[in-house]
C-alpha positions as CSV (number, residue, x, y, z in Angstrom):
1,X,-46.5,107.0,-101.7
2,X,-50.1,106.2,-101.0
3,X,-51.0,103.5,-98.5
4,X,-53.6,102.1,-101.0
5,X,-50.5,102.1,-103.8
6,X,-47.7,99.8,-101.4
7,X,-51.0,97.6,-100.3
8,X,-51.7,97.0,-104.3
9,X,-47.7,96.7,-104.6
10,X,-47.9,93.6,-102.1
11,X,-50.6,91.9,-103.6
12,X,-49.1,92.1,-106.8
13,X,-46.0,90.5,-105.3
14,X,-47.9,87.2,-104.0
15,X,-49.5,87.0,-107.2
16,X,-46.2,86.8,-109.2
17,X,-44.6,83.9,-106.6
18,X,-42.1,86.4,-104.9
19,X,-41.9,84.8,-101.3
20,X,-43.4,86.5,-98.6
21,X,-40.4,87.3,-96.7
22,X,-39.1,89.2,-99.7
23,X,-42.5,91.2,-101.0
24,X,-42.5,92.5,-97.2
25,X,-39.0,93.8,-97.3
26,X,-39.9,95.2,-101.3
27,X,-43.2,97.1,-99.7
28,X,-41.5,97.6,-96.2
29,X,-38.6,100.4,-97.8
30,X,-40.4,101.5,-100.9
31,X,-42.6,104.5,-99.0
32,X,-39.1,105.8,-97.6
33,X,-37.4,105.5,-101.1
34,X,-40.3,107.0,-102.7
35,X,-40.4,110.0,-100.0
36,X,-37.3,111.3,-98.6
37,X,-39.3,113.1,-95.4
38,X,-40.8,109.7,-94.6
39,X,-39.9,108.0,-91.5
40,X,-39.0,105.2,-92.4
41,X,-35.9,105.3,-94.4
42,X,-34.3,101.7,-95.5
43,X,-32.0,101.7,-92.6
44,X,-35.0,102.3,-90.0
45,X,-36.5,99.2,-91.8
46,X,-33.6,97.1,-91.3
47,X,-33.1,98.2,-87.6
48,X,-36.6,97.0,-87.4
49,X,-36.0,94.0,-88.7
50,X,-33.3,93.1,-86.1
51,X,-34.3,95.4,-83.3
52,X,-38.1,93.0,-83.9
53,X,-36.2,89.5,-83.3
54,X,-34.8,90.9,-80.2
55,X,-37.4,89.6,-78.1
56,X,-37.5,87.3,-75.4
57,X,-41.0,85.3,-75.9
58,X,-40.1,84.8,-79.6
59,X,-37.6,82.5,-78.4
60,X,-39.9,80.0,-77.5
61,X,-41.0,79.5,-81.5
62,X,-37.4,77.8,-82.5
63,X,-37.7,75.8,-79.2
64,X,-41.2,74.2,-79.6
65,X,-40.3,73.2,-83.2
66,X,-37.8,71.5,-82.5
67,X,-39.6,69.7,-79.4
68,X,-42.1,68.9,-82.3
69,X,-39.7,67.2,-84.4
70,X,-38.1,65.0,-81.4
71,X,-41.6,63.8,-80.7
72,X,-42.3,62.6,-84.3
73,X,-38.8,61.2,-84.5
74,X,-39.6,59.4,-81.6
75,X,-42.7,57.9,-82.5
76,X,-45.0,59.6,-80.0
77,X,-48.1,59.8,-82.1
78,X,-48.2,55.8,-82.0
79,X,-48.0,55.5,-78.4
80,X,-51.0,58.2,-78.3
81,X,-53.4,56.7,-80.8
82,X,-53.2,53.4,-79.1
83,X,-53.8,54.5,-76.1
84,X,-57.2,56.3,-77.2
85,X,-57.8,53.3,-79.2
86,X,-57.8,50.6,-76.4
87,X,-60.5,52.9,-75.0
88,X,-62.7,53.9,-77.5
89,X,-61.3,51.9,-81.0
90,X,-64.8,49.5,-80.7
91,X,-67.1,52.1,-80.4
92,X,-69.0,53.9,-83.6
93,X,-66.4,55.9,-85.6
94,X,-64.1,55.0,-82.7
95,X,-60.5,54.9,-84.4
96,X,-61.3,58.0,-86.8
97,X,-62.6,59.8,-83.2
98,X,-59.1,58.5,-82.0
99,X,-57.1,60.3,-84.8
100,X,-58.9,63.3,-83.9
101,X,-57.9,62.9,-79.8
102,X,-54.5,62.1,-80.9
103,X,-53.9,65.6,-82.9
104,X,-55.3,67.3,-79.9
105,X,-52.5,65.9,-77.7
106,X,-49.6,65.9,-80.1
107,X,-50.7,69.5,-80.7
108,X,-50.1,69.9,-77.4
109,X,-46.7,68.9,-78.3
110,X,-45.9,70.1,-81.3
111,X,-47.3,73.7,-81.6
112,X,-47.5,73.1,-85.4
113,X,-50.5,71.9,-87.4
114,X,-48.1,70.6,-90.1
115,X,-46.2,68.8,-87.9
116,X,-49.3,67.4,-86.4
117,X,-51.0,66.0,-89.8
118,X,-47.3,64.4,-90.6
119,X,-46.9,62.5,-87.6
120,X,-50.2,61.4,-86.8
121,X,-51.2,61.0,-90.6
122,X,-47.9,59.0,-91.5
123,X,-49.1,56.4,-89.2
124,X,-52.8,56.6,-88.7
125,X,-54.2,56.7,-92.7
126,X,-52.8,53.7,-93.6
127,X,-54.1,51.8,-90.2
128,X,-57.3,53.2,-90.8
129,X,-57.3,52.3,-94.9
130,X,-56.1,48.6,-94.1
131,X,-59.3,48.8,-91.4
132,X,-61.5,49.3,-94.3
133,X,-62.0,53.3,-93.8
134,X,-62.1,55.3,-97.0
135,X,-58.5,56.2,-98.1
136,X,-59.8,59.9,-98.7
137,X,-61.8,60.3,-95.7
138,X,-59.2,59.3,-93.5
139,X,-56.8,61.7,-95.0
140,X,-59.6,64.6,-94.9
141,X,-59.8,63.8,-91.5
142,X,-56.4,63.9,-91.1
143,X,-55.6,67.3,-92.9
144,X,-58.6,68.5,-90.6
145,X,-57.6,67.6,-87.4
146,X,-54.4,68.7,-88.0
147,X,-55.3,71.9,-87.8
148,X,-56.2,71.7,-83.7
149,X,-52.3,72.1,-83.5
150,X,-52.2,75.6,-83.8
151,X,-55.4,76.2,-81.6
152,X,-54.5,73.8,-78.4
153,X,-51.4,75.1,-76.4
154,X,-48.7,75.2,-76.9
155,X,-49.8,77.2,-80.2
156,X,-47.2,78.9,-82.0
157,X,-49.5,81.2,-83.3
158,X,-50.8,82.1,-80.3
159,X,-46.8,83.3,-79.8
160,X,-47.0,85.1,-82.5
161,X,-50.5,87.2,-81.8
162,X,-49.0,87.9,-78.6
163,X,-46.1,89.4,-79.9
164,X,-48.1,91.1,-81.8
165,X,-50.6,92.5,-79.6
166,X,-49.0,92.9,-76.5
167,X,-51.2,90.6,-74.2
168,X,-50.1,87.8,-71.7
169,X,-48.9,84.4,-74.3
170,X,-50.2,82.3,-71.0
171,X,-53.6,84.3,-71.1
172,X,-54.3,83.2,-74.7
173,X,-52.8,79.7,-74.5
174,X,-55.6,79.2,-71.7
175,X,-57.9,80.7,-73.9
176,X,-57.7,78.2,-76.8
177,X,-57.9,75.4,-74.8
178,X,-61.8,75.4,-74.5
179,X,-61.8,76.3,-78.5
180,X,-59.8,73.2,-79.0
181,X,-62.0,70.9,-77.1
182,X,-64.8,72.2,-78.8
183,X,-63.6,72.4,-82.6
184,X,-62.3,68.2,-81.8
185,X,-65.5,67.8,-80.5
186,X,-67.1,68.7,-83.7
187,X,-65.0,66.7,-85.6
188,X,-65.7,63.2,-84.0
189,X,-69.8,64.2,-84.0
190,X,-69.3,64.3,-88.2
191,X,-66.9,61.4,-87.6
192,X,-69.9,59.6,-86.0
193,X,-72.3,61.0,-88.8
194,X,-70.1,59.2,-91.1
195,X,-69.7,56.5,-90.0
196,X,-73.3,55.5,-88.9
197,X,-73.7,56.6,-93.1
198,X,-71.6,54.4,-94.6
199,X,-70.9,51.8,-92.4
200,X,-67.6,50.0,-90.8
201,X,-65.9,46.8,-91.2
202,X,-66.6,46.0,-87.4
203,X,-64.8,42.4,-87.9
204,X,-61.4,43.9,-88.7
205,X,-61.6,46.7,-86.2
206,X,-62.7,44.3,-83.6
207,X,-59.9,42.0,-84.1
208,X,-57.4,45.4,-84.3
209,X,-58.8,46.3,-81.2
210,X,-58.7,42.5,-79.6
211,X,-55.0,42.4,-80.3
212,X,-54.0,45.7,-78.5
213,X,-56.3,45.0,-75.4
214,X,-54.3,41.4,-75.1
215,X,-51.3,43.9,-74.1
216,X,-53.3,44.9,-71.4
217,X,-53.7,48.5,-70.3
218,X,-50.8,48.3,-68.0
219,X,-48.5,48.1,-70.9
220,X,-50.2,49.9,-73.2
221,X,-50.8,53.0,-70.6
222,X,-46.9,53.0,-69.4
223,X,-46.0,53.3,-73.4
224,X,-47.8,56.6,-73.7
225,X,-47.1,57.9,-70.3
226,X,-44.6,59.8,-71.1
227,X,-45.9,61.2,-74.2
228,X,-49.2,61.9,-72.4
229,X,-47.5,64.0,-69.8
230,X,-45.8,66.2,-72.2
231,X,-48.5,68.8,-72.7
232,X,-49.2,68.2,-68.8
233,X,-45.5,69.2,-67.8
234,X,-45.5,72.0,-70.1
235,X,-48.8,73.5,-69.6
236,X,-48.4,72.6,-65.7
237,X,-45.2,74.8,-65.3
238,X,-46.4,77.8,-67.1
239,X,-49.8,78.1,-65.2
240,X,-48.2,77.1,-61.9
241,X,-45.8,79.6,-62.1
242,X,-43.0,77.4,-62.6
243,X,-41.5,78.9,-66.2
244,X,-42.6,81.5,-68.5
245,X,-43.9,80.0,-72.0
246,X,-40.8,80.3,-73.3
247,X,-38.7,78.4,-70.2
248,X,-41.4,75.9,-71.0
249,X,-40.5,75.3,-74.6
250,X,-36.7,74.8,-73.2
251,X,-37.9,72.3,-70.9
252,X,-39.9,70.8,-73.6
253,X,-36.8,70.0,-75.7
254,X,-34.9,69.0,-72.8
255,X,-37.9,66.7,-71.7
256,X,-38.3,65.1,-75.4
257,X,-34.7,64.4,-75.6
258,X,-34.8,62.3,-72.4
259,X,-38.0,60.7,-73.2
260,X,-36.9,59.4,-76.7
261,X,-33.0,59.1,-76.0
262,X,-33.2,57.2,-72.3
263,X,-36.7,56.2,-72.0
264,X,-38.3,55.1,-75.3
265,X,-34.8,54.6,-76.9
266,X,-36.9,55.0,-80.2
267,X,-33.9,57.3,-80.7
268,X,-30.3,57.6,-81.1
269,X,-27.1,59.8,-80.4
270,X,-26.4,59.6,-84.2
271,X,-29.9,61.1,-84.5
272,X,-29.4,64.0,-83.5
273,X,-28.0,66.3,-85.8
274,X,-30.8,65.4,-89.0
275,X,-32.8,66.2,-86.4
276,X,-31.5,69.8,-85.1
277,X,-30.9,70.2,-89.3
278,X,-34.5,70.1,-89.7
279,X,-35.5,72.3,-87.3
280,X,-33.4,75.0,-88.5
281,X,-34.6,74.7,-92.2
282,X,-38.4,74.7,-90.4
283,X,-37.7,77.7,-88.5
284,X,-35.3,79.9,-90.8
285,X,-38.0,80.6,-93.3
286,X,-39.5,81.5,-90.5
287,X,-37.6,83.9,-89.1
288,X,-37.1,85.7,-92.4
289,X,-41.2,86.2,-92.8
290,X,-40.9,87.7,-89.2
291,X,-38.4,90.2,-89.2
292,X,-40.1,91.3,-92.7
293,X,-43.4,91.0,-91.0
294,X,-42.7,93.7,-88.3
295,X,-40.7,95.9,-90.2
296,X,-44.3,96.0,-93.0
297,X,-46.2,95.9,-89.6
298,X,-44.4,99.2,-88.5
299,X,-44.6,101.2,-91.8
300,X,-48.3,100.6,-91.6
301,X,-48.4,102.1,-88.4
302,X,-46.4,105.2,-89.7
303,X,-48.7,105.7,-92.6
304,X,-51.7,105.1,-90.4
305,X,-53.1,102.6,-92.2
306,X,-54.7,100.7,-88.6
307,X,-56.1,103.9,-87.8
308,X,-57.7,104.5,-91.4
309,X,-59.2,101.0,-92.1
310,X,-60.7,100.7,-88.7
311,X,-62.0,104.4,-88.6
312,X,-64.0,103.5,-92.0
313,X,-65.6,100.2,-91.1
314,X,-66.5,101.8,-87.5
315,X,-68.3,104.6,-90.0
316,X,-69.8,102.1,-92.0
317,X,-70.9,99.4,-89.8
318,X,-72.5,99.9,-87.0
319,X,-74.1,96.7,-85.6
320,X,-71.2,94.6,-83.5
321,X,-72.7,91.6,-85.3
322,X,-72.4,92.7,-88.6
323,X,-68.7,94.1,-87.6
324,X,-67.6,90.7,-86.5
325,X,-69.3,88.6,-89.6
326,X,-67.1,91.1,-91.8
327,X,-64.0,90.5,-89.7
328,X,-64.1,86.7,-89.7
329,X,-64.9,87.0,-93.7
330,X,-61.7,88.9,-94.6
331,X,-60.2,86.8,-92.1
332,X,-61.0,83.4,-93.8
333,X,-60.2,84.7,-97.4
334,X,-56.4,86.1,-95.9
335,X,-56.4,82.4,-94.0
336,X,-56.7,80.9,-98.2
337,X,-53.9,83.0,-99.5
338,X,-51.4,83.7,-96.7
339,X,-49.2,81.8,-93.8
340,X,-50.4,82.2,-90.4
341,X,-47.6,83.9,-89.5
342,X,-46.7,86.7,-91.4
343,X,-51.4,87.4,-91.4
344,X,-51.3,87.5,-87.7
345,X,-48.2,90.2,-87.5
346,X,-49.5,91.9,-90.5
347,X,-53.2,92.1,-89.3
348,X,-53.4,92.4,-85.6
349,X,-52.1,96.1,-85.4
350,X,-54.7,96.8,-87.9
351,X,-57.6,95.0,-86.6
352,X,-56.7,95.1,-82.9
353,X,-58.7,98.7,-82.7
354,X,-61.6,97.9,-84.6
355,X,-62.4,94.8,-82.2
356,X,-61.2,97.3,-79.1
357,X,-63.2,99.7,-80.6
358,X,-66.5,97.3,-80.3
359,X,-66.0,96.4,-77.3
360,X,-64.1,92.9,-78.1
361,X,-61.8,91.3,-75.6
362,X,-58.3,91.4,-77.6
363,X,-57.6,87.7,-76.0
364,X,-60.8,86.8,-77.4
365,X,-60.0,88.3,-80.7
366,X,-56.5,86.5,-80.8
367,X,-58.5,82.9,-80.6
368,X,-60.8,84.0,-83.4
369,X,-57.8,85.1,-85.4
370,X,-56.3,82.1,-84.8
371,X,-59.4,79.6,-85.5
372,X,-59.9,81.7,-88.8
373,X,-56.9,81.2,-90.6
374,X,-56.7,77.9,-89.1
375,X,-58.9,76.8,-91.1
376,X,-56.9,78.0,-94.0
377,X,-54.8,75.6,-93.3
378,X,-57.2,73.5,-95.3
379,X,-58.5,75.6,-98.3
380,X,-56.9,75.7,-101.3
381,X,-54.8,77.7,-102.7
382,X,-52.5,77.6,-99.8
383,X,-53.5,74.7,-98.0
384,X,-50.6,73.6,-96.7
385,X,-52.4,70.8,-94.4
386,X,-53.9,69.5,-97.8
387,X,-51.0,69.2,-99.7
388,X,-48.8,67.4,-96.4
389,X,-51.5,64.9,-96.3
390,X,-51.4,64.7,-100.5
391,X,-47.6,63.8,-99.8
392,X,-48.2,61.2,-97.1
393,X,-51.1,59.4,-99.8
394,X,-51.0,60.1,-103.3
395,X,-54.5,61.4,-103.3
396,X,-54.8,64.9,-105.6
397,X,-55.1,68.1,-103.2
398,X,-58.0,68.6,-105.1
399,X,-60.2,65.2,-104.0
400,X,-58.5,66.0,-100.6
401,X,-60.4,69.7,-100.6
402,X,-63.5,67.8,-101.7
403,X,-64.0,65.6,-98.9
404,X,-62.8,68.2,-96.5
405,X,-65.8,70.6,-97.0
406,X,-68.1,68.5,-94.8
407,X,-65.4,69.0,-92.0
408,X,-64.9,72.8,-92.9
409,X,-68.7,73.0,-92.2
410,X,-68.5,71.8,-88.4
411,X,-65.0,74.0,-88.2
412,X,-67.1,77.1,-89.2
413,X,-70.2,76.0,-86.6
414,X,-67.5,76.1,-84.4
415,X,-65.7,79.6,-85.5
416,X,-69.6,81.2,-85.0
417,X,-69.7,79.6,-81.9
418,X,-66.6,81.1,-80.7
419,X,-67.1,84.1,-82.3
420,X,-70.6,85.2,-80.2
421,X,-69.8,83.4,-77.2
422,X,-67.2,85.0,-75.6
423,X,-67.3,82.8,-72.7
424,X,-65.7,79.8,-74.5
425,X,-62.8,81.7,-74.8
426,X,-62.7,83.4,-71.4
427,X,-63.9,80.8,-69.2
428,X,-60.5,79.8,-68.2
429,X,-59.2,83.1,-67.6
């Protein structure tokens, strides 16, 4: 079977609604059933499969999702968002530049940019609405920002690349962290833009702002201590030596459980188990795409698909600029169609040697990978940050894409910024 023929088969699959998971296994033993004398036979794909999950690093997935879901639970993204609020809430665009600030830090929690737009949306839209904000702004902003989750570290897809790729997981979580600062940036500078546009109810916010400073930064600072230090502690033991990323996520769990159990009390004992049930059903579908993922990624390999693609565009392009604008292209449309996952363990073996090949820094390439189909997180058809924040308001994903281009536009400044400046990447390193 021709590589060209069990590419077309999995396109075909998508477009007919069979899950991922399922079109990879379909693709993954078809060239073995086809061809007797082809390595992989069905049972090599299935030892795969297994023999792929075996791994040490991707331990740390299950663990930060469910560190994720603790946090939310325990009403973390509150205690952040007031926090940034006391500081900056009565400046221009100050509580949508606070919505941005907090998905950088529960990103830092969570690992997730779904999880990030449902706990900080859940609470911020209709703050910002009742402020006299623009219900679909705020929820473009929202489903935007969200997306920092999967760039600032922890980033599970950062876990994922490295599995994929073979370099250091604490290498490319220090790598996004300058991206991440950068991409927020942009998003509170067309937050400002906004803002000075079409104006703010400066009464309302004024008095929002009034009440929470008559708290007094004492308390308001010792109620988002703890979730403030959460990225610290788990950042701080990786770099320092401490744990490897995946200890971290174990200590991350541990860490949230005190924090909302003992310290916060914002939950309970009984808690616990709808908790640990939604983790599972989070990371099982998960784990399906991945074991399907590296099985697919290693009957490429055998058919030497990698070695073909990036042989032809090395033969047709030869300019490194050019080469990269391609790369981040394809990357954006795969970022509109498929999950982060199953695109980063399906692509990096194939890309990996074109952006080797050019002279590209493969922890520099993981960030732009990253960043790419991060922001296919908000394009339609996929989405999926559009149609969480549709759930939280009501508001068409449609409208939602609408209002979100504007934001898209600074994420792609961004994206070129990162892409040819390697230094923003590698400054950290």
């Amino acid at each position: 079977m021709s590589a060209g023929l069990v590419l077309f088969l999995f396109f075909v699959c998508l477009l007919i609604a069979i899950p991922i998971s399922t079109s990879l296994g379909i693709v993954s033993v078809l060239p073995g059933a086809f061809d007797a004398s082809f390595t992989a036979s069905a049972t090599y794909v299935v030892r795969s499969m297994f023999g792929g999950l075996d791994s040490f690093p991707l331990l740390a997935v299950p663990m930060f999702i469910l560190s994720g879901i603790i946090m939310a639970r325990g009403g973390i993204s509150k205690r952040l968002f007031d926090l940034f609020s006391y500081f900056i809430g009565k400046k221009t665009a100050g509580l949508p530049c606070a919505v941005v600030v907090t998905c950088l830090f529960y990103g830092a929690i969570s690992g997730s940019g779904i999880a990030t737009v449902a706990a900080v949306g859940s609470m911020t839209i209709p703050l910002l609405v009742n402020l006299g904000y623009d219900k679909k702004f705020c929820t473009a902003l929202v489903a935007v920002a969200g997306s920092l989750g999967v760039i600032i570290p922890p980033s599970i897809p950062f876990i994922m690349f490295g599995m994929a790729s073979g370099v250091s997981v604490s290498d490319i979580f220090l790598a996004g962290i300058v991206p991440g600062l950068l991409i927020g940036g942009m998003l509170m500078v067309y937050a400002v833009v906004y803002c000075k546009k079409n104006g703010e109810d400066k009464k309302k916010i004024n008095h929002e702002i009034d009440q929470l400073r008559e708290q007094g930064l004492w308390k308001v600072f010792k109620s988002s201590f703890f979730a403030v230090l959460s990225p610290i502690i788990i950042l701080g033991c990786i770099y320092s030596g401490i744990a490897s990323p995946t200890e971290a996520a174990v200590i991350s769990v541990f860490y949230s459980l005190i924090v909302s159990l003992f310290i916060y009390k914002s939950l309970k004992f009984k808690d616990l188990y709808p908790v640990f049930a939604e983790a599972v059903k989070t990371y099982a579908p998960i784990l399906f795409i991945l074991a399907a993922s590296i099985a697919f990624s290693r009957v490429l390999t055998l058919m030497q698909i990698p070695q073909t693609i990036s042989g032809w565009i090395l033969e047709n392009f030869s300019s490194k600029v050019v080469i990269l604008i391609v790369v981040n292209i394809f990357l954006l449309l795969v970022g509109m169609i498929m999950d982060t996952t199953p695109a980063i363990l399906i692509l990096t073996p194939i890309l990996m040697p074109i952006m080797t090949g050019i002279g590209v820094n493969p922890i520099h390439f993981g960030v732009m990978m990253v960043v790419n189909l991060a922001i296919g997180f908000v394009t339609p058809p996929i989405g999926v940050n559009l149609f969480v924040a549709s759930s939280l308001t009501d508001i068409p994903v449609v409208d939602i894409a609408k209002r979100a281009l504007p934001l898209i536009g600074y994420f792609l400044i961004a994206l070129l910024l990162i892409t040819f400046i390697p230094q923003i990447s590698l400054i950290l390193l």
